[in-house]
N, C-alpha and C positions, 0 to 999 in steps of 0.2 A: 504494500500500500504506500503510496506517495502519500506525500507531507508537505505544510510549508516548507520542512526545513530542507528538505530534497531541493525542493522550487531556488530557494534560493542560495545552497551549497552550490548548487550548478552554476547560479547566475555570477554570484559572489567569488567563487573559488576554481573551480572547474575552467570558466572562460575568462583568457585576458580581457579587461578592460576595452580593447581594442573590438576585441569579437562582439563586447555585448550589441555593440549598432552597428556596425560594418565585416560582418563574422563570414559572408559570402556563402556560396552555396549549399557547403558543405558543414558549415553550421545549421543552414533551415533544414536541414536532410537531419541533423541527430536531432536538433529540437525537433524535429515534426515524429520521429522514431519514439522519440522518449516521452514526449508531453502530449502529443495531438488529442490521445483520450481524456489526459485530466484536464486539459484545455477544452475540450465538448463538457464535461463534466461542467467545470468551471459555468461555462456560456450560459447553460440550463440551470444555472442556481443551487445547484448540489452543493456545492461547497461555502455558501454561506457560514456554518459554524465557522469557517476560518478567519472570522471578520472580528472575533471574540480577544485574537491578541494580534499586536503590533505587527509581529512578524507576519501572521495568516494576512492581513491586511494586505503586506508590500507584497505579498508570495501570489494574491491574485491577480497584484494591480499588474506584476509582471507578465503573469499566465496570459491575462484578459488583453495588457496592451502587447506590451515586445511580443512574444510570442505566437499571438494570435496574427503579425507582418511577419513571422520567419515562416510560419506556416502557410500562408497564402503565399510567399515569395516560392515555398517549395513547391508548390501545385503550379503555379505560373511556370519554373524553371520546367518542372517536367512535363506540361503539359506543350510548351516550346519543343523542348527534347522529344517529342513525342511526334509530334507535326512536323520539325525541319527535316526533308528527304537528308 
């Protein structure tokens, strides 16, 4: 089961600085591998309790905003890669 604290080890520790906004393709390919479902979760209001501490707060606001552009950037890339002969 994912966590906030998963959400934002990832954001926090896992990607340089640099990755969190400009991480290119191959960052929206692992976020979308890793989160796309607790990111739907998230969307549907499931995860509400997490709104109970600081951390759960910044852990959706990540899910809901960044996350929710690496995963639409992923489906855009391969939906390109998919269409260019």
């Amino acid at each position: 089961m994912q966590t906030p604290e998963t959400v934002l080890h990832f954001w926090f520790h896992e990607l340089a600085p640099e990755q969190q906004f400009n991480g290119g393709s191959e960052i929206d390919q692992l976020i979308a591998e890793r989160f796309k479902e607790l990111h739907l979760q998230a969307s549907q209001g499931e995860l509400d309790s997490w709104r109970s501490s600081i951390q759960g707060r910044l852990a959706e606001i990540i899910l809901l905003d960044q996350f929710s552009r690496n995963i639409i950037a992923d489906k855009q890339n391969h939906l390109l890669l998919t269409l260019w002969p």
